[in-house]
C-alpha positions in Angstrom: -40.1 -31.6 9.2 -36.4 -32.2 8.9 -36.4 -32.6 5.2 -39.0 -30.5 4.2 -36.8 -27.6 2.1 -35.5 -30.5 0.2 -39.1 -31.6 -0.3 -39.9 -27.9 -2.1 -37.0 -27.9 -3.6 -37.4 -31.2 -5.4 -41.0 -30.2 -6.7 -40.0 -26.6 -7.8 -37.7 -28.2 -10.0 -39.7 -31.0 -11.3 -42.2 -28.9 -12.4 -41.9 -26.9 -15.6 -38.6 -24.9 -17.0 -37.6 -22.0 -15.3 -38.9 -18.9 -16.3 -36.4 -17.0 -17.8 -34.1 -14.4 -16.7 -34.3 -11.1 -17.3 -30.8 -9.4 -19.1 -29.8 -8.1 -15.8 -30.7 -10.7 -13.9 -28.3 -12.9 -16.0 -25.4 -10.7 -15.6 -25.6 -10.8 -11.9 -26.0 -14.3 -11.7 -22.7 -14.4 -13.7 -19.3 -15.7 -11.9 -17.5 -13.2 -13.0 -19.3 -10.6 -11.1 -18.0 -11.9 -7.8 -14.3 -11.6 -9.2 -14.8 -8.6 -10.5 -15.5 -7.4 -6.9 -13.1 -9.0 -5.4 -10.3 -7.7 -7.4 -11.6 -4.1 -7.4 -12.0 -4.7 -3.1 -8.1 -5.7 -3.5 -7.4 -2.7 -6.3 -8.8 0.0 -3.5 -7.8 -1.4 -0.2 -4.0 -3.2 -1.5 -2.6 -1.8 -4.8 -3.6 1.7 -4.5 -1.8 2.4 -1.3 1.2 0.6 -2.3 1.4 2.5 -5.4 1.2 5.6 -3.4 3.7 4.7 -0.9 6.0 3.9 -3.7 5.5 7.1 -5.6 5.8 9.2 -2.6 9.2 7.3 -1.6 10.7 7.8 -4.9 9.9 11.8 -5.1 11.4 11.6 -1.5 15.0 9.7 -3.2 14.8 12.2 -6.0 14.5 15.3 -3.4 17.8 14.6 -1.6 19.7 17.1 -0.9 23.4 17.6 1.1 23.2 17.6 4.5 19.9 16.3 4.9 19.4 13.7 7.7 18.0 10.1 6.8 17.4 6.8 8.2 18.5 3.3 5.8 16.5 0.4 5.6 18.8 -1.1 8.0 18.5 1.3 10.4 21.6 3.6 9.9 21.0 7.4 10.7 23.5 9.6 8.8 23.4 12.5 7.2 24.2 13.1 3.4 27.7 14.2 2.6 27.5 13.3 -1.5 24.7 12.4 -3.7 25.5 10.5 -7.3 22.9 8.8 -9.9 22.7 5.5 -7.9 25.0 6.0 -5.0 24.8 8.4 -1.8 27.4 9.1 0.7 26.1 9.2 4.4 28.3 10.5 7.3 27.6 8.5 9.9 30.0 9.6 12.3 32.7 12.5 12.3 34.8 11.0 9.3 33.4 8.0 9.2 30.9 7.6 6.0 29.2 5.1 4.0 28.1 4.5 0.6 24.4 3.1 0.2 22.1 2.7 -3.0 19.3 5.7 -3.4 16.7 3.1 -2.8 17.8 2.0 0.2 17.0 5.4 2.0 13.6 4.5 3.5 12.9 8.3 5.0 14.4 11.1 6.0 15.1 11.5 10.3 13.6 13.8 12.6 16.1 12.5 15.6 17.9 15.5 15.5 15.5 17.9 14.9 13.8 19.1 18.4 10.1 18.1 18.4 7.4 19.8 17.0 4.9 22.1 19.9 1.3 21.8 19.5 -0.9 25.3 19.4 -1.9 24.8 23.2 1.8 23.4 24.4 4.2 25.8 26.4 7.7 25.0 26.8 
């Protein structure tokens, strides 16, 4: 009872060859088909998104404009006073202001902005 799948399996296979497999049916069986899913599951559900995020960051770096109000990757909210190739100039304070790369802009800030009212919402 306990070792009766092994039993089967032990006189399917000393019987005669296997039939063989049809053209599809050998592709399937392939190893690569696993990978290939794999790395497509990764393609839609990893890299796609990132290379999204990314694209939309860097149209958001190339958008800057004077005056607009951002947040650094280290957490600095300032708002632009000059913009060069590879440098911009934040104000963080009244004549205080600090030079950080483009790419370390991670978004721009809506602390200073009142917030947005939904259609229902009275003040």
């Amino acid at each position: 009872m306990w070792f009766e799948g092994i039993a089967w399996a032990q006189a399917a296979s000393q019987g005669g060859p296997n039939p063989p497999l049809s053209p599809m049916a050998q592709v399937l069986t392939s190893p690569a088909v696993p990978i290939a899913v794999i790395f497509g599951v990764m393609y839609i559900f990893f890299l796609r998104p990132q290379f999204r995020k990314a694209t939309d960051h860097q149209k958001m770096v190339s958008t800057l404009k004077r005056n607009d109000e951002v947040v650094t990757t280290g957490g600095i909210i300032g708002r632009v006073a000059e913009i060069g190739d590879k440098l911009v100039t934040l104000e963080i304070a009244p004549n205080v202001r600090v030079r950080v790369e483009r790419a370390q802009i991670a978004s721009l800030s809506s602390y200073g902005k009142p917030p947005k009212k939904d259609k229902g919402e009275q003040a």
